[in-house]
C-alpha positions, 0 to 999 in steps of 0.5 A, a space after each residue: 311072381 316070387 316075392 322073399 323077404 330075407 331077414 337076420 340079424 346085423 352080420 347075419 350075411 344078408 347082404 352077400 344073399 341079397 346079390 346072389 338072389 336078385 341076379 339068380 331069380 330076376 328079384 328086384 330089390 327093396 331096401 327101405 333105407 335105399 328107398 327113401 334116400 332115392 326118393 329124398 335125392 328126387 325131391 318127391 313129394 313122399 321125399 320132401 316129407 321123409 326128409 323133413 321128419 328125419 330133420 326133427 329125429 324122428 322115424 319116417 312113419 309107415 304111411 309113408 313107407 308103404 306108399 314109396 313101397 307100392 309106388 316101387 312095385 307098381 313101376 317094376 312089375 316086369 321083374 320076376 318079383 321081388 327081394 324085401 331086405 330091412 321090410 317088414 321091421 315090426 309086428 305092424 308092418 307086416 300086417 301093412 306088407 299083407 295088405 300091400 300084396 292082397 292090394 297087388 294080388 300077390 303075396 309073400 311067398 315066404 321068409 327067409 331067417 339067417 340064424 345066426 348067434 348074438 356073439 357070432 354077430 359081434 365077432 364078425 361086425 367087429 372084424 368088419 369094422 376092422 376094415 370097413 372104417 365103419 364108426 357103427 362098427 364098435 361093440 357098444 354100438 353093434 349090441 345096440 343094434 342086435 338088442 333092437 333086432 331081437 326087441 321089434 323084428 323077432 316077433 315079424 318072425 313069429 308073424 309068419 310062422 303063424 302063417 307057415 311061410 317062415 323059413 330058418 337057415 343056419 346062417 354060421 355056415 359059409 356063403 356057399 352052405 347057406 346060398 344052397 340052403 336059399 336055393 333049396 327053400 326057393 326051389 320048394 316055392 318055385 315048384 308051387 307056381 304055375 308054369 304058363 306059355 303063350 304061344 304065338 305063331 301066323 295061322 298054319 305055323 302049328 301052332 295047335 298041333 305043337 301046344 297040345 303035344 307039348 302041354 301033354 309032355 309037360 303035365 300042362 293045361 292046353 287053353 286054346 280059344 278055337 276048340 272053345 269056340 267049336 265047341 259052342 258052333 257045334 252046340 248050335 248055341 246063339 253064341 256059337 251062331 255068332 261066332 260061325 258068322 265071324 269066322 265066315 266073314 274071316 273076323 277075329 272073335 270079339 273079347 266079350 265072347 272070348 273072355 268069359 270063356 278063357 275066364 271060366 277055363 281058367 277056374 274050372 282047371 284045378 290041380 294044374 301045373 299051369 298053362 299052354 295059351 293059343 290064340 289069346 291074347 290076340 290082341 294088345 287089349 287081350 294081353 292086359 286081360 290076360 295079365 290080369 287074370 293070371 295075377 288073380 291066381 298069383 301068377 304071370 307069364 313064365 314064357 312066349 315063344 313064338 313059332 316062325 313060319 315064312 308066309 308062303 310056306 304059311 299060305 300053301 299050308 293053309 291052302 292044303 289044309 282047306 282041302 281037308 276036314 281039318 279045314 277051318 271056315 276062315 281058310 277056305 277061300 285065298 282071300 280069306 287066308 289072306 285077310 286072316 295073315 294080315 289080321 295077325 299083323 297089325 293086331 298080334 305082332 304088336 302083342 309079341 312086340 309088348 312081350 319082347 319088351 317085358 318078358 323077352 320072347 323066344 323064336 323058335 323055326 317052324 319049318 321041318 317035320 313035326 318032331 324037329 319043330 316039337 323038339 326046338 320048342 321043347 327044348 325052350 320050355 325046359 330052358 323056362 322051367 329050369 330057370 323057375 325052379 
């Protein structure tokens, strides 16, 4: 997730960034002032008291902004994070914002300054207001402001020098100068987060096989639930004796077992670029799971991508493969193949189909040697990457 607030003084052009920004990189926007006028046009309950504080001419307090806030977020958590424009405005305010992303296991990835000199400012809302019919934009009234501006918002700025995430543009150089400057400060961010795929696929699609050579070729982690659980069959643990009965029996592997092992996988990787999944999440429960794991290290979903396979190609795979030593315990038998294809169905397409709502998911045609299909996957694993970056 890339959370930015971007800060300037009024004239500074943070309007113009601000749309560039949040089409650029999916960002949704937050504007106190836009906040707080939707929820007085609602009638909510937070609406109704802001109004009624703005009637007797006092400011909204923060426990009221923080909370219109949080309740934003919380209802567009399907973007990929989110532009603060006008928040935090004081020294305590950004203190709240801290506390608001630890709350949502976030965090301000940094702060964006448009520097931008007083009489600069005042010579561009003065021209702006030669146009904008604005009754704000007069010069008694922009100093005002800029006076303002220096008094309560430059020490936020101070804030989060103090916290090393404060990042300074010169804001005099044209939109296309200082869009380029943005994008290169952003680009530095998006480098720090972990890139993640889940990879879906029926039994036979390849998936295993494709994870672990694309994972290779782009510095991943491969995280798959299988080898974890061999690993414990082969150990002759109780554990892997359960798990050996499930696979017998053609049953997917409960959550309790599976869980504390992707858990601990996902602790015990340090240094990483982020991670390939196959076969977790399974299920609708699983990826609520893995949501939440993801967001403990500041992280969420980069890409889904889903390998298709028609079923009888996806049989007859299956069923040549348990003729070999790569053969599983749920693929020796048809019955089981069988029992094993229409598990995905009613348990794991309904996962896919919750991605295709919140992230989108890519198809990718399985069919044809291992190098075409490595190829198509490949080329939407750059696709992902050169949209974070």
């Amino acid at each position: 997730m890339l959370n930015i607030a971007l800060f300037g003084p009024p004239g500074a052009g943070k309007g113009t960034q601000s749309d560039y920004l949040i089409k650029r990189y999916n960002l949704f926007y937050i504007s106190t002032g836009d906040l707080l006028r939707k929820e007085m046009a609602g009638r909510s309950k937070l609406g109704l008291e802001a109004q009624s504080i703005i009637a007797t001419g006092s400011l909204v307090p923060d426990e009221i902004i923080v909370q219109i806030i949080e309740k934003t977020i919380v209802a567009n958590t399907s973007c990929n994070g989110f532009l603060f424009d006008g928040f935090p405005r004081t020294y305590i305010q950004a203190y709240i914002l801290e506390g608001l992303m630890l709350k949502l296991h976030t965090s301000l990835n940094c702060l964006i300054s448009l520097d931008v000199p007083e009489e600069e400012s005042v010579k561009r809302l003065l021209n702006r207001g030669l146009t904008s019919g604005r009754s704000d934009d007069n010069e008694t009234v922009i100093r005002n402001r800029l006076r303002e501006y220096n008094q309560k918002t430059l020490p936020v700025l101070q804030f989060y020098r103090d916290r090393g995430i404060c990042k300074d543009v010169d804001g005099t150089k044209s939109i296309e100068e200082v869009r380029a400057q943005i994008t290169q400060i952003i680009g530095v961010e998006l480098s720090k987060s972990l890139f993640n795929v889940v990879l879906f696929g029926y039994p036979g699609s390849g998936r295993g096989s494709q994870g672990r050579a694309i994972a290779q070729r782009y510095g991943l982690e491969f995280l798959a639930t299988g080898p974890m659980l061999d690993a414990e069959i082969k150990q002759g643990t109780e554990l892997g004796k359960r798990i050996l009965a499930l696979y017998e029996d053609g049953q997917l592997v409960p959550d309790e077992i599976v869980v504390p092992l992707i858990e601990r996988k996902l602790a015990e990787a340090k240094d990483v670029k982020g991670f390939i999944f196959k076969g977790f999440p399974r299920t609708l429960v699983q990826s609520y799971i893995l949501d939440g794991l993801l967001k403990r290290l500041g992280s969420s979903i980069s890409r889904v991508i889903e390998i298709e396979v028609p079923t009888l190609e996806l049989i007859r795979r299956l069923d040549e493969r348990s003729k070999t030593a790569a053969c599983m315990p749920y693929d020796n038998s048809t019955s089981k193949i069988v029992k094993r294809l229409a598990e995905h169905e009613t348990k794991t397409v309904p996962v896919i189909q919750k991605y295709q709502q919140q992230h989108g998911v890519t198809k990718v045609d399985g069919r044809g040697t291992f190098e075409e299909v490595s190829a198509r996957i490949a080329a939407e694993i750059e696709t992902g990457l050169k949209s974070q970056r």
